[in-house]
C-alpha positions in Angstrom: -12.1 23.9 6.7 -9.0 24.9 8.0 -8.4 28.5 9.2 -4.5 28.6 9.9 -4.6 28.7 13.2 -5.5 25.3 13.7 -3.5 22.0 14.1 -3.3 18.9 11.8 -2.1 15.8 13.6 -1.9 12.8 11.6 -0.7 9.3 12.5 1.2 6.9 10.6 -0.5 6.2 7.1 -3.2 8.4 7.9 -3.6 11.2 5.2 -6.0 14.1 4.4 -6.2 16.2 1.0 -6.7 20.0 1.7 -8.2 22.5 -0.9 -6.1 25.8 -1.1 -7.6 29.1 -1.9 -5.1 29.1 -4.7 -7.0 26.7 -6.7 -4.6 23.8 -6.1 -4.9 20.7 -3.6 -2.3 19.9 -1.2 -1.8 16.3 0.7 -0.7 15.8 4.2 0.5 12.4 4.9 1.3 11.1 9.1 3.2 11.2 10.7 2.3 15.2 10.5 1.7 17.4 13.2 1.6 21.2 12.8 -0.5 24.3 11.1 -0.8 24.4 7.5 -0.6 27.5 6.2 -2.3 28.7 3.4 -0.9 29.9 0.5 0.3 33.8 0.1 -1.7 34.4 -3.2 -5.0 33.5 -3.2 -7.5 33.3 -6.7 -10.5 35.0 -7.3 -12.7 31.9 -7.8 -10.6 29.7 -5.5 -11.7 32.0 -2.6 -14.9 32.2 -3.7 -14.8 28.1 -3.9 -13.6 28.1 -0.1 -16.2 30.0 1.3 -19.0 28.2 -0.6 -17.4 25.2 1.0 -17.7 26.8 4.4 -21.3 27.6 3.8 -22.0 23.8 2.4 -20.7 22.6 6.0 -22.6 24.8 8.4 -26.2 24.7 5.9 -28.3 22.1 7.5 -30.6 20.2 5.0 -34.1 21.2 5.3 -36.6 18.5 7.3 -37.2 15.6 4.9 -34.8 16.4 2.1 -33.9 13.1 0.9 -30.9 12.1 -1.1 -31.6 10.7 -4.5 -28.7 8.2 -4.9 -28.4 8.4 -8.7 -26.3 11.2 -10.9 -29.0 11.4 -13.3 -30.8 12.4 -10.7 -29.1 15.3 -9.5 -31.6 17.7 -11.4 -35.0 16.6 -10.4 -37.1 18.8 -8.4 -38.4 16.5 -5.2 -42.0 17.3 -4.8 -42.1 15.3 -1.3 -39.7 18.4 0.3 -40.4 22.2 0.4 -37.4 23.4 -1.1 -35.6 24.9 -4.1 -34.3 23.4 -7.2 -31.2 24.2 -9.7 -32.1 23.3 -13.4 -29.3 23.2 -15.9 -32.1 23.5 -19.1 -35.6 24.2 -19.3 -37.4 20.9 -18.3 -38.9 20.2 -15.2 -38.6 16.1 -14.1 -40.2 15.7 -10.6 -39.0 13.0 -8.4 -40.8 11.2 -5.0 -39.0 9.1 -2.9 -42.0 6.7 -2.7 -43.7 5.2 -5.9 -45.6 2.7 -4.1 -48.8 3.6 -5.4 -50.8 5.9 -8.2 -51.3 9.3 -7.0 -53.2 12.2 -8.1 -50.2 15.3 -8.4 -51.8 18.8 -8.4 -49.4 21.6 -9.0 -49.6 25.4 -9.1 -47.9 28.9 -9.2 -48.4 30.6 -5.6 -50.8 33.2 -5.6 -51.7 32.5 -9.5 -54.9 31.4 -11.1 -55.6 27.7 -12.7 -53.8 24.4 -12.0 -52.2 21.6 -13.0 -53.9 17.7 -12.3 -51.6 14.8 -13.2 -51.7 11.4 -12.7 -48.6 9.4 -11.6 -48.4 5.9 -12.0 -46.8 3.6 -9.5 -43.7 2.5 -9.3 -42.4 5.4 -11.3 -40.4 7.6 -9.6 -40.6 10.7 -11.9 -42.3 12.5 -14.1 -41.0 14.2 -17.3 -43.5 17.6 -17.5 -42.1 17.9 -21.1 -43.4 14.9 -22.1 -46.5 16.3 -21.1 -48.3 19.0 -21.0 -45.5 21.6 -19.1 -44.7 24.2 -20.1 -48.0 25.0 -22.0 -50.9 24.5 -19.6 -48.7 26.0 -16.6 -45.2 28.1 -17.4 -42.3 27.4 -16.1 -40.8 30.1 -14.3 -37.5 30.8 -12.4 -37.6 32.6 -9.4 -41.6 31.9 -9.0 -43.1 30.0 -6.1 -44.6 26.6 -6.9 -47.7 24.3 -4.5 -47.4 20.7 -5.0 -50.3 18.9 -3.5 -49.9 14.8 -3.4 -51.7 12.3 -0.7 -52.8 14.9 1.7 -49.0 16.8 1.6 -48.6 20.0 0.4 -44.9 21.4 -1.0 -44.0 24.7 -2.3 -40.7 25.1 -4.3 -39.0 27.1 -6.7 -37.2 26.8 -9.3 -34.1 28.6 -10.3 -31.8 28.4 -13.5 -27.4 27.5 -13.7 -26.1 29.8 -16.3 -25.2 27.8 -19.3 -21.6 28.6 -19.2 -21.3 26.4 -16.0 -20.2 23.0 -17.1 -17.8 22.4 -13.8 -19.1 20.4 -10.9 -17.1 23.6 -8.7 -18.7 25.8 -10.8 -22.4 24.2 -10.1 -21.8 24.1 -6.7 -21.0 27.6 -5.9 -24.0 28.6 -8.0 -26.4 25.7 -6.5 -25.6 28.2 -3.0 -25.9 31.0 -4.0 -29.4 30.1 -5.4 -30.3 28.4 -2.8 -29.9 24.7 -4.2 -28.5 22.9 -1.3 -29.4 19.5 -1.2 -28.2 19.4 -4.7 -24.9 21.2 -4.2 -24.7 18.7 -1.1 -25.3 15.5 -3.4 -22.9 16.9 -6.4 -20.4 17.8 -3.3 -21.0 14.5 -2.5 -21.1 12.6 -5.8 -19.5 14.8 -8.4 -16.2 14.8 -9.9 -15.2 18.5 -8.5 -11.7 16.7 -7.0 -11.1 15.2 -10.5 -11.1 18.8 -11.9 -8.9 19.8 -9.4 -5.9 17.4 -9.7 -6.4 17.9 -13.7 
């Protein structure tokens, strides 16, 4: 993130793509050495898209998060890592890392009578609660502490909710940290098709 102050030097055929707090993407190609300065009118949400990318950069992920390598992917709640998870509708699909082997996948509300036993078979990876038996034998709430107990670990997550209106990978990812989301804003950062929107 540049902060005008500091210099660019680029070589011969080297070039870099900066995003402007205008809203608009600018490309430096080498040879290039000076301060680019940014623009004199700034937008609303292309500020606000700066400093979420700022944030993004200096947020370490939490011990253990694990990337999930696939798109479809992006919205699954990862009961191996304490952490908490963006949903764009009302279903819950957990993911694990490791499907190895059958578990036995107790979940909970924090501080909340009753639980939830399921039974995960191997070499699946997730687990569609709709399919099942959530949302009726154990709500599904926003904002609302979770327990995930598996194979001797025990998780707690929560769960928070994208406004609807959101359909912009920028969009997702400047709600996914402000809620909190970060090793999903990380992965749609990382995956997405946010620079697309931009040069459109």
């Amino acid at each position: 993130v540049l902060d005008g102050e500091t210099t660019v030097a680029l070589e011969e055929g080297q070039a870099v793509t900066i995003s402007m707090c205008n809203d608009k993407l600018y490309t430096l190609t080498g040879p290039y050495s000076d301060i680019p300065q940014p623009p004199k009118k700034c937008t609303g949400f292309g500020e606000r898209w700066l400093e979420t990318l700022k944030k993004l950069f200096r947020t370490d992920l939490v011990a253990g998060d694990i990337e999930r390598g696939d798109e479809d992917l992006l919205w699954t709640i990862d009961v191996s890592t304490t952490g908490t998870y963006c949903l764009q509708q009302d279903t819950a699909i957990l993911w694990r890392p490791d499907s190895s082997e059958a578990i036995e996948l107790v979940l909970a509300l924090v501080n909340s009578p009753g639980q939830l036993k399921l039974n995960w078979q191997a070499e699946e990876n997730t687990l569609n609660l709709e399919t099942l038996v959530w949302p009726l034998a154990l709500p599904l709430k926003y904002s609302t502490k979770y327990v995930a107990k598996m194979d001797n670990q025990t998780v707690y997550f929560t769960v928070q909710k994208l406004p609807a209106n959101q359909t912009s990978n920028r969009q997702q990812i400047v709600s996914m940290m402000d809620k909190g989301c970060v090793s999903q804003a990380r992965e749609l950062f990382n995956t997405g098709e946010w620079l697309d929107e931009m040069e459109e």
